[in-house]
Backbone as a printed PyTorch tensor [residue, N CA C, xyz], in Angstrom:
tensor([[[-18.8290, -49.8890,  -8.8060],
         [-17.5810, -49.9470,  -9.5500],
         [-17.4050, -48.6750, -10.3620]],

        [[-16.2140, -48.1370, -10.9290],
         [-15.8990, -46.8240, -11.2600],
         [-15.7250, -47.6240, -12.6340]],

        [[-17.0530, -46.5090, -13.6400],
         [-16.5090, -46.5590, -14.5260],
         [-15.9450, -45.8980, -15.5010]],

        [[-14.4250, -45.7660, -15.8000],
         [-13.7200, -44.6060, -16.1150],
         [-14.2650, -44.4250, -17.6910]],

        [[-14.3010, -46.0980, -18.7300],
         [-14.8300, -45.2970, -20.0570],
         [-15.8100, -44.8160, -20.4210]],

        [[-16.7630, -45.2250, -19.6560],
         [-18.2100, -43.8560, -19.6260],
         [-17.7450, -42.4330, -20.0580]],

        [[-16.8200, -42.1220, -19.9430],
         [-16.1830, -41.1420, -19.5750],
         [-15.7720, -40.6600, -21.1790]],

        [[-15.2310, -41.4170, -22.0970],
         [-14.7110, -41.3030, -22.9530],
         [-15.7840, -41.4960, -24.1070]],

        [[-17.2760, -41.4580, -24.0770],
         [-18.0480, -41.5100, -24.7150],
         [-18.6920, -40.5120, -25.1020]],

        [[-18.6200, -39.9310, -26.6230],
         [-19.5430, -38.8260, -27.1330],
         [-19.2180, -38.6500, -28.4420]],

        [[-19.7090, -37.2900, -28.8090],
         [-19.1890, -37.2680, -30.1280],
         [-17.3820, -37.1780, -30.6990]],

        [[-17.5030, -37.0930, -31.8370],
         [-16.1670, -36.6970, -32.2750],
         [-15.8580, -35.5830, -31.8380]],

        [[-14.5110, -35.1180, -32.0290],
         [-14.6430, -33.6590, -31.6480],
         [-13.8250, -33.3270, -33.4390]],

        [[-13.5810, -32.0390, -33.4280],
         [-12.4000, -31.6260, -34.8760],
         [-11.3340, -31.9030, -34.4780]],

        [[-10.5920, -32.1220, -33.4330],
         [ -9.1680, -32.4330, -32.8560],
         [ -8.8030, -33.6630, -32.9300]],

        [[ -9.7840, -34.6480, -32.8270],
         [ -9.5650, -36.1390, -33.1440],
         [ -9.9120, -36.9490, -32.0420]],

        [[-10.0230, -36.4050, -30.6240],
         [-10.7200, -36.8430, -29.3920],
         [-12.2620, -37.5810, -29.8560]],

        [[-12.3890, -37.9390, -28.8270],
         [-13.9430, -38.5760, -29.2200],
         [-14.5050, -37.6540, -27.2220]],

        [[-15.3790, -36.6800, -27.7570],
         [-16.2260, -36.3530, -26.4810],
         [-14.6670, -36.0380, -25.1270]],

        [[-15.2270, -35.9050, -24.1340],
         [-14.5280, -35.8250, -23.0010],
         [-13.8440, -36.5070, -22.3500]],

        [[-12.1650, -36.4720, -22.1320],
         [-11.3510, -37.3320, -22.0800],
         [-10.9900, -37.4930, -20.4430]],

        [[-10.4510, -38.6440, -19.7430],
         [-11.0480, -38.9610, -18.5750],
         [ -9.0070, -39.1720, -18.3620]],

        [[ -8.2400, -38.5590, -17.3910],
         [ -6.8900, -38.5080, -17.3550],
         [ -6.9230, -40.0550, -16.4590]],

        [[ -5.9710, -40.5000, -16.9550],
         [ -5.6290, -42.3350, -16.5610],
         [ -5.0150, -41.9190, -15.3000]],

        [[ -5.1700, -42.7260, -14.0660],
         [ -4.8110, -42.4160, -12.6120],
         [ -4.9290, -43.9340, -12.2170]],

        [[ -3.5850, -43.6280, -11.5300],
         [ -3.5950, -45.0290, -11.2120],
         [ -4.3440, -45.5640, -10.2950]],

        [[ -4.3030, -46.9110,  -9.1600],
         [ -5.1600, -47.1520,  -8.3530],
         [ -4.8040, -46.1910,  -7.1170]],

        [[ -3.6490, -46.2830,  -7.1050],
         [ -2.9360, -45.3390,  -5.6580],
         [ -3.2090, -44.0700,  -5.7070]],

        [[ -3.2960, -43.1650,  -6.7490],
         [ -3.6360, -42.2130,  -7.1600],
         [ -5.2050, -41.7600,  -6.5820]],

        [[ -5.9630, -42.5840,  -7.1090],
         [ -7.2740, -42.7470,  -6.4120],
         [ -7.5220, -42.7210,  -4.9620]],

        [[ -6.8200, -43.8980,  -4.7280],
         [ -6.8380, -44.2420,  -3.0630],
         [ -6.7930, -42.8880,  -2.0730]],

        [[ -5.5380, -42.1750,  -2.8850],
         [ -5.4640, -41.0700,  -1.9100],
         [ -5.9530, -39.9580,  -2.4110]],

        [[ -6.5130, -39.5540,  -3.9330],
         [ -7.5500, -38.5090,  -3.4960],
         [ -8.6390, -38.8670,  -2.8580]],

        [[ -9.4100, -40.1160,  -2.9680],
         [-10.3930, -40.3620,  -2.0860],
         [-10.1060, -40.1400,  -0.6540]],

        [[ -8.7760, -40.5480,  -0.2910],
         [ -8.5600, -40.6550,   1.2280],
         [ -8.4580, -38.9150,   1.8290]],

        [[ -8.1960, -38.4410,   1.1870],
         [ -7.6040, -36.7840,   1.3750],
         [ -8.9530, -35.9010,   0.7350]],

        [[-10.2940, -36.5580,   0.5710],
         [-10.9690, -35.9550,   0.5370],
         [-11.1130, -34.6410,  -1.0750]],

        [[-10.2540, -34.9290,  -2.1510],
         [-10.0170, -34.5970,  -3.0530],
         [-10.7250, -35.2400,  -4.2310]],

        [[-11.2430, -36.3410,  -4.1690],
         [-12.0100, -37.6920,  -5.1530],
         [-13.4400, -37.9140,  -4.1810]],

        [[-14.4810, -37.7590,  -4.7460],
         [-15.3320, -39.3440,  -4.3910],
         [-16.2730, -39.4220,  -5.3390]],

        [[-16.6700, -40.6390,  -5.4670],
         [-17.5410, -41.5700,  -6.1180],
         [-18.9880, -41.2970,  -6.3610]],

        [[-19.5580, -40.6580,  -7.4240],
         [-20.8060, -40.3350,  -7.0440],
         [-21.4030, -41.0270,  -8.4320]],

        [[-22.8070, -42.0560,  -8.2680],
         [-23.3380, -42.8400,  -9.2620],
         [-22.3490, -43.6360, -10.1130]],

        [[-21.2450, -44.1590,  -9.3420],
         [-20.4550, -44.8380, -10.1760],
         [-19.7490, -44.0110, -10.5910]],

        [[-19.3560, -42.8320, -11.4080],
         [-18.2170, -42.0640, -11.6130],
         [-17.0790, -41.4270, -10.8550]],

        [[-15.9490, -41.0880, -10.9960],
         [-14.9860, -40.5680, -10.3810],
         [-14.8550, -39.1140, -10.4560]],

        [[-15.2550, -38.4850,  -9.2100],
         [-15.2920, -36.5680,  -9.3020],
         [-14.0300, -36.2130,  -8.5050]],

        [[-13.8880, -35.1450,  -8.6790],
         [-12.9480, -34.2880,  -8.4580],
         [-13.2090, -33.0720,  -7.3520]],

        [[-12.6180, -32.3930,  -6.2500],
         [-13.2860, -31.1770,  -5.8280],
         [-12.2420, -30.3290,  -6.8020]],

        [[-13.3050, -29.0680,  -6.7380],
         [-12.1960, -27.9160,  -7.1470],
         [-11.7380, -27.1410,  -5.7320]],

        [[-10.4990, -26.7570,  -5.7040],
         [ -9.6920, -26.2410,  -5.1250],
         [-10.4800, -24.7780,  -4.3800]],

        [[-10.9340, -24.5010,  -5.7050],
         [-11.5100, -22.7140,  -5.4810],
         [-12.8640, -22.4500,  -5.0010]],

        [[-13.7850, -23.3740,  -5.8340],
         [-15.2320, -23.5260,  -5.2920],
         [-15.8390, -24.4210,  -4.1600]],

        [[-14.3030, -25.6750,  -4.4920],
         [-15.2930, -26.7520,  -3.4990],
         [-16.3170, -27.3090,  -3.8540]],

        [[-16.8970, -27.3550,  -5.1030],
         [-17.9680, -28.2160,  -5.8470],
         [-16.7670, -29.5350,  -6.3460]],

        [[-18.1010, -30.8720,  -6.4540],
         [-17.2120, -32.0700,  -6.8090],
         [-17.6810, -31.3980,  -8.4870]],

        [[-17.0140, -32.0700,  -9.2400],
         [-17.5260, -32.3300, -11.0640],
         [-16.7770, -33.4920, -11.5180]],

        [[-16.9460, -33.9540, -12.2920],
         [-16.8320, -35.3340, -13.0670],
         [-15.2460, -35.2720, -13.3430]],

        [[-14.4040, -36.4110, -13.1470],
         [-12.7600, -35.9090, -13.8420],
         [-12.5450, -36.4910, -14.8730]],

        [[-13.1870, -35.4170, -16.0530],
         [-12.7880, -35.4460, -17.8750],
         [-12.4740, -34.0360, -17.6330]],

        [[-12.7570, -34.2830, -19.1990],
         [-11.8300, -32.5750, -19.3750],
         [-13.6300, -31.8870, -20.1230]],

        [[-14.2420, -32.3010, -19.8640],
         [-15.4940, -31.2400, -19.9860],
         [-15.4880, -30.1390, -18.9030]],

        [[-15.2110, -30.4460, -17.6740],
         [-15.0210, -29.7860, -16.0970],
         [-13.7830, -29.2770, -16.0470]],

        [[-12.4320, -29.8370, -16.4220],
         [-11.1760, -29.1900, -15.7660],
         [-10.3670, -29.2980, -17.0010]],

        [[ -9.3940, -28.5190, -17.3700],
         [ -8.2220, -28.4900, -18.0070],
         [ -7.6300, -29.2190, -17.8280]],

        [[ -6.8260, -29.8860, -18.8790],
         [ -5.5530, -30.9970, -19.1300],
         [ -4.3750, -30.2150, -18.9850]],

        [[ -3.7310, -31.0640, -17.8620],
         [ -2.8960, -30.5870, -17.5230],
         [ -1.4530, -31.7020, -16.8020]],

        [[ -1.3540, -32.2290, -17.9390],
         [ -0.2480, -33.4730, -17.7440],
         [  0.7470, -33.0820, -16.6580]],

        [[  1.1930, -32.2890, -16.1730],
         [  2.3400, -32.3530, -14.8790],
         [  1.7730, -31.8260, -13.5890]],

        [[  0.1820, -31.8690, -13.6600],
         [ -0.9230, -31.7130, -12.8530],
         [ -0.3710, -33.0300, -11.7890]],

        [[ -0.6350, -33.1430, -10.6280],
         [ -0.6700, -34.5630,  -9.8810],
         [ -2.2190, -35.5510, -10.1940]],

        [[ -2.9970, -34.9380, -11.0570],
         [ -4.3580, -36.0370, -10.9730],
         [ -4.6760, -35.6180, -12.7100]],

        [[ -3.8010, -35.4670, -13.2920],
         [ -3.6000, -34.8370, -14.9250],
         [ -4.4450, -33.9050, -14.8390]],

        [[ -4.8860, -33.0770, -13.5400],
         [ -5.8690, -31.8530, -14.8510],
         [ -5.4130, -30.9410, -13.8040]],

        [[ -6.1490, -29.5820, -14.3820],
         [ -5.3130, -28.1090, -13.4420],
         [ -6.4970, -28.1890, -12.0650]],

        [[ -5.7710, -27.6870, -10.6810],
         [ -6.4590, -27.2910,  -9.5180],
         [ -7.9800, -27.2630,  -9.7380]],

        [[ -8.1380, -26.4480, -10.5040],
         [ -9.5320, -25.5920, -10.4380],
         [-10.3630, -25.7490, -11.6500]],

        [[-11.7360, -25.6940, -11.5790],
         [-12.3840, -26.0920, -12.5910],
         [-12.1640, -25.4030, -13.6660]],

        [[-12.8270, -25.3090, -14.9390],
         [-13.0070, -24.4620, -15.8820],
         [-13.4380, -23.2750, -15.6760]],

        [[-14.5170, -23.2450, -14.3780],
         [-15.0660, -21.7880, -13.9300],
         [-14.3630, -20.9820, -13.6410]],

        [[-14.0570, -21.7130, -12.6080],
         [-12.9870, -20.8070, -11.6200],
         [-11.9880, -20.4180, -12.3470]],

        [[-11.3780, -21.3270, -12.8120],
         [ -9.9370, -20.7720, -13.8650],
         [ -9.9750, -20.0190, -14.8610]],

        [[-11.4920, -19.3310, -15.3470],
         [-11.5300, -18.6580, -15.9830],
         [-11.6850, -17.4730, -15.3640]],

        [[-12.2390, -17.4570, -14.3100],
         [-12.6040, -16.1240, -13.2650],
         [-11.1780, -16.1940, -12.7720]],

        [[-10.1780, -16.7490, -12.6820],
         [ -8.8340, -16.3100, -12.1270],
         [ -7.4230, -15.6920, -13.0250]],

        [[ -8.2220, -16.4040, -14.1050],
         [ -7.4650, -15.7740, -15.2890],
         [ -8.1600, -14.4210, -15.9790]],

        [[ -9.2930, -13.9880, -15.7740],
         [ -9.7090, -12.9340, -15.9790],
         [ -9.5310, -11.9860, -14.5650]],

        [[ -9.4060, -12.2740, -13.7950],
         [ -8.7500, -11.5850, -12.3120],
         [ -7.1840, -10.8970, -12.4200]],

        [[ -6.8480, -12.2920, -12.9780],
         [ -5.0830, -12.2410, -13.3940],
         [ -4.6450, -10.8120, -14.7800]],

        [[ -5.1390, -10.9720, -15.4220],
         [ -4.9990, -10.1860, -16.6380],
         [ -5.9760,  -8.7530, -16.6200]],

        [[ -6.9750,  -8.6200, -15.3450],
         [ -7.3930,  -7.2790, -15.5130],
         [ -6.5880,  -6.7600, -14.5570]],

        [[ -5.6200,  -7.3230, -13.7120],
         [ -4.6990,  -6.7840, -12.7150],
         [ -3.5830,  -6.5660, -13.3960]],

        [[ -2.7020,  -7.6260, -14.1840],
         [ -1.7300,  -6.8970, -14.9150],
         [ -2.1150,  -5.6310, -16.2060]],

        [[ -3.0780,  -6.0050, -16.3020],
         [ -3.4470,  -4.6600, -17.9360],
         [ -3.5910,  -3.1300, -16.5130]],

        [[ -3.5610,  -3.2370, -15.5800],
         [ -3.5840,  -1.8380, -14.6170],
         [ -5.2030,  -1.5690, -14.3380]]])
């Protein structure tokens, strides 16, 4: 069984969160990242692939950016990657 509030367990943070926040998805939502190979299930938790690496990671926001008009609430790509693309991005526009 998936358990999503595992997920929501840790410390406080200064923002008012408690630890790493887990984006609410519905059942259908699930169904088809699992089905499309985008979701699966590992020790009971719900992972994510990233887009860029292709590694699964856990879907809170310790691993990926919040990103509410996201289709699975968080951005494409992990934290890694999106930082290596945004440092890609900005040493190409600075020339």
């Amino acid at each position: 069984m998936l358990d999503l509030a595992a997920h929501r367990k840790g410390p406080p943070s200064p923002h008012g969160r408690v630890g790493p926040v887990c984006p609410m998805l519905t059942p259908d939502q699930i169904a088809r990242g699992l089905e499309r190979g985008r979701f699966r299930i590992e020790d009971g938790f719900l992972e994510r692939r990233c887009s860029s690496c292709g590694d699964f990671y856990p879907l809170d926001t310790e691993f990926w950016y919040f990103a509410p008009a996201g289709q699975y609430g968080t951005h494409n790509l992990c934290k890694g990657c999106y930082l290596e693309y945004r440092r890609h991005w900005r040493a190409r526009r600075q020339g």
